[in-house]
N, C-alpha and C positions, 0 to 999 in steps of 0.2 A: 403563595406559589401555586401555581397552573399545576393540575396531574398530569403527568407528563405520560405520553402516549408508549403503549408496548407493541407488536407488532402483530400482528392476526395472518397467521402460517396457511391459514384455510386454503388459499390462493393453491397451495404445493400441494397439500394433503388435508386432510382434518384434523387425523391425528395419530398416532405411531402404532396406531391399533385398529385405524379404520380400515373398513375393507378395501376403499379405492388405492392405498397403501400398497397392502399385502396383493391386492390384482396385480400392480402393477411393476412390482419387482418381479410375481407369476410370470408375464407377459414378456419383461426385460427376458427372463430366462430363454422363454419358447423361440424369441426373436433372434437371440445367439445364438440355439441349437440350429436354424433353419439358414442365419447366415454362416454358419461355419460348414455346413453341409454343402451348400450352394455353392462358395468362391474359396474355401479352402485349397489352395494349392492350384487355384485355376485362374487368378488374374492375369498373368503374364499372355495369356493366351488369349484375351478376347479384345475385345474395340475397341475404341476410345468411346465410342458412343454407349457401348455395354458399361464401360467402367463407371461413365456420370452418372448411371441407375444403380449400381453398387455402391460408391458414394451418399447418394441420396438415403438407402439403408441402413449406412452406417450413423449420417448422421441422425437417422430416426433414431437409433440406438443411443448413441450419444447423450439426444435431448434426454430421454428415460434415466439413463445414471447419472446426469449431473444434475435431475430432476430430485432425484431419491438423496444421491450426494446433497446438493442443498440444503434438502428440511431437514438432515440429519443433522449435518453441523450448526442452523442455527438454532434449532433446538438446543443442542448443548452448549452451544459458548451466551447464554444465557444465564445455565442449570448447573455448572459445571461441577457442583457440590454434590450434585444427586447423582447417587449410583445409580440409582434405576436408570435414570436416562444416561449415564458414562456407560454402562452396560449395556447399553440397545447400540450408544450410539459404534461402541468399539464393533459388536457381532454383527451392525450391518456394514460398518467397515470391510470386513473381514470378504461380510456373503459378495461386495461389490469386487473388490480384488479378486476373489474366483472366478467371477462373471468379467470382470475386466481383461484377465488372462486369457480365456479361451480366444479374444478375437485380438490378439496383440499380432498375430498373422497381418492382419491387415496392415499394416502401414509398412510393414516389411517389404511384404509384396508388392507396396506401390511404389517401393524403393527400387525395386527390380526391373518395374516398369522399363522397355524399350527409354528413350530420352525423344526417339521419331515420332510415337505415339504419344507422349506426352507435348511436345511442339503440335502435333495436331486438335490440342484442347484448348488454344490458347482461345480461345472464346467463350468457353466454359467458367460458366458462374464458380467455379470450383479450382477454377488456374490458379490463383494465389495459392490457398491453400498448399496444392498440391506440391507448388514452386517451394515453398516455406519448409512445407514436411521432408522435402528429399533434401534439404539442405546440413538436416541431421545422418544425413544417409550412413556417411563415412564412419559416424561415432555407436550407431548401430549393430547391433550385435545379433547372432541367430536367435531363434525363437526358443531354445529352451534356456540359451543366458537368459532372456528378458525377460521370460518366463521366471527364473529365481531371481532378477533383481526388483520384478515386482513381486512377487512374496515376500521376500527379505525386509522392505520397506514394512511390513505390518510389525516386524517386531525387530527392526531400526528407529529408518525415521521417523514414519508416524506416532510409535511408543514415545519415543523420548519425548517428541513435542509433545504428547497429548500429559507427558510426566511433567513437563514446565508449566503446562497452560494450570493443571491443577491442584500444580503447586503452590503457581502466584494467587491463582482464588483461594483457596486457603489458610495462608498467610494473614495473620492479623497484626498490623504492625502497633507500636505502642505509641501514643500520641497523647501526652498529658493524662498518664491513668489510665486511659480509654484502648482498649483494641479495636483499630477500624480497618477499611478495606485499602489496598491499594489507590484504588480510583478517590475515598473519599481522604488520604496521607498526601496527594499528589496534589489536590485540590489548596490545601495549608501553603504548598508552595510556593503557591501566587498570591496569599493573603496579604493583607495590608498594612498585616502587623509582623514588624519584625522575631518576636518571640514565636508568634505563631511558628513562621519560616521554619527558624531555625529548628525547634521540634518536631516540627514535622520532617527535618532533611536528617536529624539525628536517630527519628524513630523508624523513618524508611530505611535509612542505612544499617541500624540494628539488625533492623529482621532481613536485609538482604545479607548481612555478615554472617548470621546463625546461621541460613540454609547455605551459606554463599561454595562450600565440597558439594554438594547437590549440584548445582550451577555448574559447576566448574565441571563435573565429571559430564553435564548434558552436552555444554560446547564443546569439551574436548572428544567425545563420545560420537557428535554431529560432524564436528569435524575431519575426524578419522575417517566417517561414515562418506562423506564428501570425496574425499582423499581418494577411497577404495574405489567407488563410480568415476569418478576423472579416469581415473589408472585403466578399467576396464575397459572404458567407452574410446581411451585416447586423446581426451583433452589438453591443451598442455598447460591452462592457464585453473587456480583453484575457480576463478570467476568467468570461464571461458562458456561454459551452461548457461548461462544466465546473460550474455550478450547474443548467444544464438537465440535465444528462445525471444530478447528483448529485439533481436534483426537489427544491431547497432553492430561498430566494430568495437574492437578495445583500443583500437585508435583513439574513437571517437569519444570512449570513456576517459580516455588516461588524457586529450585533452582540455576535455569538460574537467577533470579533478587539477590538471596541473593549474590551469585557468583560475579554479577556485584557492587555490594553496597559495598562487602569485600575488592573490588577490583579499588573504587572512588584516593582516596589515590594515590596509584602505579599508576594508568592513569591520570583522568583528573585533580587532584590536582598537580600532579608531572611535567605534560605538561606544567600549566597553569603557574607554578614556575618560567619554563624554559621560554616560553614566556616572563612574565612582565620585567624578567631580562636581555634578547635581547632587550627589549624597554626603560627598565632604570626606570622602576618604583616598584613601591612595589603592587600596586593592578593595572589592568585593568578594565580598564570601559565598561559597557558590548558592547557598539555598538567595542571594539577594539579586541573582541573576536575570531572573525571569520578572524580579521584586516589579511591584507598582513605585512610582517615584513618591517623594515628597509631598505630602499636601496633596495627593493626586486625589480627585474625586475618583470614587468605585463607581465603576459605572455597571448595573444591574440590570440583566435583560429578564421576564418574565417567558416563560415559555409563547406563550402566545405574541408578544413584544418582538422575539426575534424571526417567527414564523412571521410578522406583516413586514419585519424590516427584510428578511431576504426575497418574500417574495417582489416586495417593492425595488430590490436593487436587480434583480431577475427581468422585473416587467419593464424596466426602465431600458435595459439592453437589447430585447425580443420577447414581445407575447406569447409569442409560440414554446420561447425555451421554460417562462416562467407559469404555462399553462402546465409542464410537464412535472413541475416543480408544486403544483396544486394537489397534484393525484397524490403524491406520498402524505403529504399531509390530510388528506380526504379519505383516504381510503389503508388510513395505518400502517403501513409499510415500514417505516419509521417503532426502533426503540431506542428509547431515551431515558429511560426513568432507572435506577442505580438501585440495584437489586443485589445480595448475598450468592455468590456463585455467580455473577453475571463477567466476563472480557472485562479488562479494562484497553482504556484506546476508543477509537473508531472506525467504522469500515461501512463501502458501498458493498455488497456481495451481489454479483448479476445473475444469479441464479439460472434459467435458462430461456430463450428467446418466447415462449410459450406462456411465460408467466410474466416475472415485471421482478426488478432489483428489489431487495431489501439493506434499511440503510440502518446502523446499531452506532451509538453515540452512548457518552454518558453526563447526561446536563445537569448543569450544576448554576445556572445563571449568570455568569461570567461574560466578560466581552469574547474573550477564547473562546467559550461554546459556542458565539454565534458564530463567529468562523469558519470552525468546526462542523458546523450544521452548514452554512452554505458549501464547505468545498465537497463536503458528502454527497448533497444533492448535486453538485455538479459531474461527480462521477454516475450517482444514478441519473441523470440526465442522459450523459455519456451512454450509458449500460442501456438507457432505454430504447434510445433513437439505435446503436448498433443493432439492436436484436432484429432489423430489420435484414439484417444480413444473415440469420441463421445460424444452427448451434455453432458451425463450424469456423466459420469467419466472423462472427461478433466479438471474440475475444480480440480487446485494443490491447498489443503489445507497449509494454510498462515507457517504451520513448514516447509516446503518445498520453497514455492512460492518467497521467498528472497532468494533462492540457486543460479538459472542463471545470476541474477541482477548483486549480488553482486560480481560474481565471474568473470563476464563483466568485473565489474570497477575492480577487483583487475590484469585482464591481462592486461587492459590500464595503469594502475598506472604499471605495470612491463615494458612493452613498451617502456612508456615516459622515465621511468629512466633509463633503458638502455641506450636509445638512447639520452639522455643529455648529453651535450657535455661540460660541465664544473661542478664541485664541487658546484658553485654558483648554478647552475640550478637545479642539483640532491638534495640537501637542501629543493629548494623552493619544490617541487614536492615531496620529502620525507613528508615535513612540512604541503606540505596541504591534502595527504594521513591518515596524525594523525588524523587532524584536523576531515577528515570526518568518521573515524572511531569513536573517541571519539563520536564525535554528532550521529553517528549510535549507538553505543552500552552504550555510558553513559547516553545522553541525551534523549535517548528512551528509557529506563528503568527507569529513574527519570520522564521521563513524564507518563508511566505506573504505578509509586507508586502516582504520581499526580491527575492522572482518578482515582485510588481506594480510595484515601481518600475523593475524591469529590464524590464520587458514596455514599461510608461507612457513612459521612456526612450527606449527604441527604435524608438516610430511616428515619433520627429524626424530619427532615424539611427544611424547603428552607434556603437555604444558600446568606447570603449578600454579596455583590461584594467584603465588606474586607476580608471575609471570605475565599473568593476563591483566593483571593488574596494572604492571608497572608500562603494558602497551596502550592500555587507557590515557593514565597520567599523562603522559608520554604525549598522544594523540590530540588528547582534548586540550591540553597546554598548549600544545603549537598552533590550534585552533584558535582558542579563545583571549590568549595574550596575556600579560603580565600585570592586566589591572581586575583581572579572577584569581581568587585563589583557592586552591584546589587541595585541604587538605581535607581531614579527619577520615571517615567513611565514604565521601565520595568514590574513592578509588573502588569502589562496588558499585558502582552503578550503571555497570555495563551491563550484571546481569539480569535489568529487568528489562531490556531490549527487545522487544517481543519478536521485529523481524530476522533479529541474528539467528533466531533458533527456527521459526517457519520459512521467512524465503532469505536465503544467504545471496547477499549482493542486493538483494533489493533496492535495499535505504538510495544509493544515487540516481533512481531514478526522481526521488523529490528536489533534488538540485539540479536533475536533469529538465524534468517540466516547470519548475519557477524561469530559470532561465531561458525555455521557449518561450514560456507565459509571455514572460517581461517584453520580450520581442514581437509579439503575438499583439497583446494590446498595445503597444505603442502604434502599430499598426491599425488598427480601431480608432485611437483617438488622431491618427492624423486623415482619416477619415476614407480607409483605403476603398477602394470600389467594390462595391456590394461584399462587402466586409461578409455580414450577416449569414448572406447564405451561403456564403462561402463557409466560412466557421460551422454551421449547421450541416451542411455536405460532410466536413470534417470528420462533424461525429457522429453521422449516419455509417459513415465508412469502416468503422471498427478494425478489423483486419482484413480487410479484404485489398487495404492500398498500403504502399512504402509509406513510409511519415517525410522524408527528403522531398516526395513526389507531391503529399500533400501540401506541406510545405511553400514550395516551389510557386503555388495558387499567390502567397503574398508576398512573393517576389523575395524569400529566404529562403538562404542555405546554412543549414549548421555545419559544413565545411569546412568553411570558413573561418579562422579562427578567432575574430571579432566579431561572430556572431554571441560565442560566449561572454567574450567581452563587453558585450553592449547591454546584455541582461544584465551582469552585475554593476554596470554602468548606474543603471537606474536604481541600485539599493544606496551607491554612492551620493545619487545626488540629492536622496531624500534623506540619509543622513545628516547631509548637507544646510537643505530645506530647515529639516529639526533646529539645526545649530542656530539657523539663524531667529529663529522665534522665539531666540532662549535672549 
């Protein structure tokens, strides 16, 4: 096995003790003091051409705290074991939240803004923006609410998360004798032996049963937490936050979800048919879900193996996108190696336009990791070409933000199967494409109907473990069909969910962007005009453009409601495909 690459923070800071560090939160401070003195209470009053130089300020500001924010948290979701670094990283949590508060004025103010003055910016590198920001106008509250509902959050929401994330590092689950890591229990899951499997789904469920009143009291805790910010703000929907900030409607969710539920049957019921009967049974046990089939060759990528193969399915699409895809790999950006206290999952984090994304995986040689590794880099693709837009507009809203990723992994998955060199291996590699589309757009949409009934649940009151429980069962049954079966300690394993507890409602935006994806490349391979730099424009644009408007460049609308349609079109037909090679 390759050493597999850790990431080198030098880029943000040295280190939590260097002096360019501690200047530099110095400097954050002096910067607030001199912007709150300056435009405190005086926005309203000055020009539109005054405001885009107060703007520019802030976003200096900006860069500086999501600069400090960055190195802190991926310092810890590394370490997460280490108190020294839980304890730096919680009190500089804390120092940012003070410094964050003084200037919460700002965006108030720009709430109040005349709407004449603001029409006369529409040419302003900074209109979006500003368009976006007043659209929370309404749910805004004066400055000393927002002032306690960001204090509140230090010893709310960010406690409880930072109670689960340390939780699950800790946690050693029991696996034949052995206690191992989350990340290395989850890994057995997809092994190739059936006994493996199943020990491994018995011994994760274990140790999610033992803490499972922990868990329960964190969702139901977040929950509540959620409940009380809706009520304050005026929300009416538990998931209405998280469609504004996403700039979609709930229209456009509830018909992406209905779409996908219409649609359980023809996918994951239909696959999952197809499976048990490769296996010779009538139902599948859940640890055999994910299982490799029969006879399937393993197929083993080396660290190094799957860096030539994505950048190969990268260069094959635009040298440009797969140059950008070189730097992570050159210049360590990238961790990958499965460390005691490390996240388990993966994430692109963009750190801030000044620096460059870092991307955290946990490799294990699997065909899954390479995927994994491609749709990462395709977010840090994403995250890189945005930054060109600055602190404030680089952030790609989540309808968007699954477009690079996913369309990463679907030129690897074209790649591989091209270049399969037998019927046997085009199968397996077909087979496990379903697989993770399914788990992208059935089982994150069934985990989205899963958040809102425990959200909906919970304005009446706290909810008992069977409770959450029995809205699991419930959910993931109606998902996955009657040739899974869902017994023993599965019914726990909601709670190792990681985006239920950090971003609520999250999860449908990966069934939101596979089903652009699908739409997206179809469009590629019928060989639309200047495809390329179109796509490239896309993700230069971060947030600075509507995603409809983007869109709109390849002659799509998600509007329309066989636009959804037609993405899970194409999961159908390569189910399809499968059948037929069988």
């Amino acid at each position: 096995m390759n050493a597999l690459p850790e990431w080198d923070l030098t880029d943000l800071y040295a280190s939590k003790e260097s002096l360019d560090f501690k200047k530099e939160i110095s400097q954050l401070e002096l910067k607030v003091i001199h912007f709150c003195k300056n435009y405190k209470g005086k926005l309203s009053k000055i020009s539109s051409k005054k405001i885009e130089e107060v703007i520019v300020e802030y976003e200096e500001i900006e860069e500086i705290l999501n600069k400090i924010k960055s190195f802190c948290y991926l310092l810890y979701c590394t370490q997460q074991t280490n108190d020294e670094i839980s304890v730096f990283y919680q009190k500089t949590t804390e120092d940012l939240v003070r410094i964050e508060s003084k200037i919460l004025f700002f965006g108030l103010e720009i709430n109040k803004i005349s709407q004449s003055i603001i029409n006369s910016m529409k040419n302003s590198k900074y209109f979006p923006w500003i368009e976006n920001y007043r659209k929370f106008k309404k749910f805004q509250k004066n400055e000393s609410v927002e002032k306690i509902l960001l204090d509140k959050n230090l010893t709310s929401c960010s406690s409880w998360i930072r109670l689960f994330d340390e939780t699950m590092a800790r946690i050693k689950f029991d696996y034949k004798g052995k206690k191992i890591s989350e990340s290395k229990i989850l890994n057995y899951l997809s092994s190739s032996k059936q006994d493996e499997r199943k020990n491994a789904a018995i011994g994760f469920g274990k140790g999610l049963k033992d803490n499972i009143h922990l868990f329960s009291l964190i969702t139901n805790t977040l929950s509540k937490d959620l409940d009380i910010d809706n009520k304050i703000r005026g929300f009416k929907y538990s998931e209405s936050f998280r469609h504004l900030s996403n700039q979609v409607s709930k229209e456009d969710v509830d018909c992406l979800a209905e779409t996908v539920v219409n649609n359980y049957e023809a996918l994951a019921h239909r696959y999952y048919r197809y499976k048990s009967k490769v296996f010779g049974v009538n139902k599948l046990d859940y640890w055999d879900r994910n299982a490799p089939y029969p006879n399937q060759k393993k197929i083993n990528f080396s660290w190094s193996e799957a860096r030539k193969l994505v950048l190969k399915s990268y260069s094959k699409f635009d040298k440009r996108i797969s140059d950008i895809v070189e730097l992570f790999f050159k210049n360590n950006w990238i961790h990958a190696s499965i460390v005691n206290g490390k996240t388990s999952g993966a994430f692109a984090h963009p750190t801030v336009p000044s620096v460059h994304p870092y991307i955290l995986l946990n490799y294990q040689n699997n065909h899954r990791d390479v995927m994994t590794l491609a749709h990462e880099l395709g977010h840090g693709v994403h995250q890189y070409l945005a930054n060109s837009q600055g602190c404030l507009l680089s952030d790609t809203p989540l309808t968007l933000a699954e477009t690079a990723s996913v369309f990463g992994e679907m030129l690897t998955f074209k790649y591989m199967y091209e270049q399969a060199s037998s019927s046997q291996l085009k199968r397996t590699i077909l087979r496990s494409k379903i697989e993770d589309m399914l788990n992208t757009v059935v089982r994150q949409i069934s985990f989205f109907r899963f958040e809102k009934e425990v959200h909906n649940k919970r304005i009446s009151g706290e909810l008992s473990v069977d409770d959450i429980n029995n809205i699991w069962i419930s959910t993931q049954s109606e998902s996955l069909g009657n040739s899974i079966r869902l017994n023993g300690n599965y019914k726990y394993f909601w709670a190792y969910i990681p985006h239920f507890i950090h971003s609520p409602y999250y999860v449908y935006a990966y069934a939101f962007g596979d089903c652009l994806v699908n739409s997206l490349y179809s469009k590629y391979e019928e060989g639309f005009d200047n495809f390329n730099d179109k796509y490239i424009t896309l993700l230069c644009s971060g947030g600075s453009k509507n995603y409809k408007s983007l869109l709109s460049e390849f002659d799509l609308n998600p509007n329309q409601k066989n636009f959804w349609q037609g993405g899970l079109n194409l999961v159908k037909n390569m189910i399809t495909q499968l059948e037929s090679l069988d």
